[in-house]
BAVODREN-460322 format. One record per residue: residue number from 1; residue in one letter; z, y, x of N, C-alpha, C in turn. Coordinates in steps of 0.001 Angstrom, whole numbers, plus 500000, padded with zeros to 6 digits. Example, Ala and Ser with C-alpha at 12.3 -4.5 7.8 and 13.67 -1.06 7.14 Angstrom:
BEGIN
num|residu|n.z|n.y|n.x|ca.z|ca.y|ca.x|c.z|c.y|c.x
1|a|507800|494310|513190|507800|495500|512300|507800|496700|513200
2|s|507080|497750|512850|507140|498940|513670|507870|500030|512900
END
This chain:
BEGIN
num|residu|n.z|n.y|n.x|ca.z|ca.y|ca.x|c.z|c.y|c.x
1|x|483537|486682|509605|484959|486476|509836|485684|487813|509764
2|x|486792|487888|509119|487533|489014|508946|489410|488925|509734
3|x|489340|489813|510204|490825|489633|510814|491868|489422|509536
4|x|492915|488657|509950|493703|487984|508744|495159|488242|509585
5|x|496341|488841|508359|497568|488268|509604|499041|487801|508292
6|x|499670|487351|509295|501330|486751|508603|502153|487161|509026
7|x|503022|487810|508754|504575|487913|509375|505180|486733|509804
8|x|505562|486609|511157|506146|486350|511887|507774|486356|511309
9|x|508066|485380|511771|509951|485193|511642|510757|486395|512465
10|x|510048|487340|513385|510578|488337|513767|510359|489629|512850
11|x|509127|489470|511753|508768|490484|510612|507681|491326|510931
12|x|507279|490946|512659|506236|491346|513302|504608|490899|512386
13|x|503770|491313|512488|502269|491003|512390|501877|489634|513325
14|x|501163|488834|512958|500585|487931|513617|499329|487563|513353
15|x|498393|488151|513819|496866|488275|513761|496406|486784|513831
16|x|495336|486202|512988|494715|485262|513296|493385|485412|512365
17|x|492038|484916|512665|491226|484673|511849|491101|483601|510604
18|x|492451|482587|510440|492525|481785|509299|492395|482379|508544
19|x|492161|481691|507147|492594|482058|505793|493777|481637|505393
20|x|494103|479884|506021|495722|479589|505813|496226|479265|507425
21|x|497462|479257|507563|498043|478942|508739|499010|478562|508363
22|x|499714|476939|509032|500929|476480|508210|500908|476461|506989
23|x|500004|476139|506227|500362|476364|504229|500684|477752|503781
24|x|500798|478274|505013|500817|480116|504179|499466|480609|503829
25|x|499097|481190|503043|497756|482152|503018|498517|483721|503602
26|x|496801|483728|504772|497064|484834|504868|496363|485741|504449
27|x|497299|487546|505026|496641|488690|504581|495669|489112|505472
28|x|494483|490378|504224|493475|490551|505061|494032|492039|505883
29|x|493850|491918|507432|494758|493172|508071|493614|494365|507980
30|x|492802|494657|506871|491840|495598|506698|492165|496502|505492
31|x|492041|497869|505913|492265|498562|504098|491650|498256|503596
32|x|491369|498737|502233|490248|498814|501161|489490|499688|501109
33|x|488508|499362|500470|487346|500102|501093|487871|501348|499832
34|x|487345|502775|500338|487312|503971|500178|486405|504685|499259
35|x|486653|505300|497731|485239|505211|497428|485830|506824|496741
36|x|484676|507639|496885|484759|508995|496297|484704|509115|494637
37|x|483696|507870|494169|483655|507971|492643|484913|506983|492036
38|x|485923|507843|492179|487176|506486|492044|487549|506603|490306
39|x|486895|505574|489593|486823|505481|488316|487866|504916|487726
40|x|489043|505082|488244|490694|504414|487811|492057|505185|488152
41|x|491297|506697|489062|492061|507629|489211|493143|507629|487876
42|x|492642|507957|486896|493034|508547|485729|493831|507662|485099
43|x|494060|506401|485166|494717|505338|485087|495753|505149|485769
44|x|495860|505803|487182|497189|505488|487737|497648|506894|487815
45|x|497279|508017|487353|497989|508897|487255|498776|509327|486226
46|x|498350|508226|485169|498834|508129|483793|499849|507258|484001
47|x|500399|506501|484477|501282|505468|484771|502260|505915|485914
48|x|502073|506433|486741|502970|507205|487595|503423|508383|487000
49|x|502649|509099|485767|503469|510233|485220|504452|509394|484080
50|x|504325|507863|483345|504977|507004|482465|506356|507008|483636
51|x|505932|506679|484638|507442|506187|485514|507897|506989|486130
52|x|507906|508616|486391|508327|509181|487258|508190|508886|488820
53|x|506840|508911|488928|506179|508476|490387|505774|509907|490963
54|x|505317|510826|490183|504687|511590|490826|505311|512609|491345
55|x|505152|513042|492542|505835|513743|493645|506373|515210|492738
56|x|505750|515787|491826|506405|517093|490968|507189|516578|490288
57|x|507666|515473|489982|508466|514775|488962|509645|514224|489484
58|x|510017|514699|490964|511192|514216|492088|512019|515136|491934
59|x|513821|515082|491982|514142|515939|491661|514310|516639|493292
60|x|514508|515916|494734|514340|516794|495654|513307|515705|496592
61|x|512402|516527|497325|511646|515354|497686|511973|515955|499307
62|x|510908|515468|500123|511608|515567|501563|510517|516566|502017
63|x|511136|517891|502232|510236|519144|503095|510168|519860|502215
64|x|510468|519479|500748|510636|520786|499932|511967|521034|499344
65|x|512530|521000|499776|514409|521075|499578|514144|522887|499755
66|x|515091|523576|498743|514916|525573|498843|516329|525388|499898
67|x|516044|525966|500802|517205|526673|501739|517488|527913|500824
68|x|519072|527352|500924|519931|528665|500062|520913|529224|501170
END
């Protein structure tokens, strides 16, 4: 069994072990697992440099603003 949750009508988390509750499916409240040989790096860094995602590619980002 894996912890599962839904937003709540307040927008809060609502933990339950279902998979559905009320006809909603729920989410799993666990990250993803973590892996050092990450073989898709190169794939989303190619696509965030296509869209202007990547943090050198901001024109001011937050904590690196130059005090003049």
């Amino acid at each position: 069994m894996h912890l599962m949750y839904t937003l709540g009508p307040d927008g809060k988390r609502q933990y339950t072990l279902k998979k559905i509750v009320d006809g909603e499916v729920t989410k799993s409240a666990h990250p993803a697992r973590f892996s050092p040989d990450d073989k898709y790096s190169r794939h989303r860094v190619t696509l965030k440099k296509r869209y202007g995602l990547l943090m050198m590619q901001q024109s001011t980002s937050k904590g690196l603003q130059s005090k003049e």
